[in-house]
Residue, then its C-alpha position, 0 to 999 in steps of 0.5 A: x330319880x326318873x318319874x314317867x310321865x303322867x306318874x303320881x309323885x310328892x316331894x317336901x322338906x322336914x320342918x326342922x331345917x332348910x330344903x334344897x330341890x333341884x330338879x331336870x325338866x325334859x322335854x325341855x320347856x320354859x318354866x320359869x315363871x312357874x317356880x318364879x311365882x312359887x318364890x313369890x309365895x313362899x316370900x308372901x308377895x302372891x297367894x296359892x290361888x295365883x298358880x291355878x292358871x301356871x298349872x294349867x299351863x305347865x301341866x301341874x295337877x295336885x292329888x288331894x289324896x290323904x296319903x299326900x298330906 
């Protein structure tokens, strides 16, 4: 899928099962340690909180909207 920039968009796996995700950043730009940092949480070596300074960054930002629950 295309998602224009500044677009609303959620994405998740079901609970039964492994996930796969693969995504195509352009314009290119080095986010790396982004999704590095989301490895080191989903293995328990770092806490959300640690990635308030990576969106920042790389342009992240959460809707804390019901619909996205």
């Amino acid at each position: 899928m295309v998602i224009p920039p500044g677009a609303v968009r959620a994405f998740g796996a079901t609970t039964d099962g492994p996930a796969e995700f693969l995504a195509v950043l352009t314009p290119g730009i080095v986010r790396f340690e982004y999704f590095r940092q989301l490895g080191r949480i989903a293995r328990g070596e770092a806490d959300w909180g640690s990635m308030d300074e990576l969106n920042d960054r790389f342009d992240v930002h959460f809707d804390g909207g019901p619909q996205w629950r």
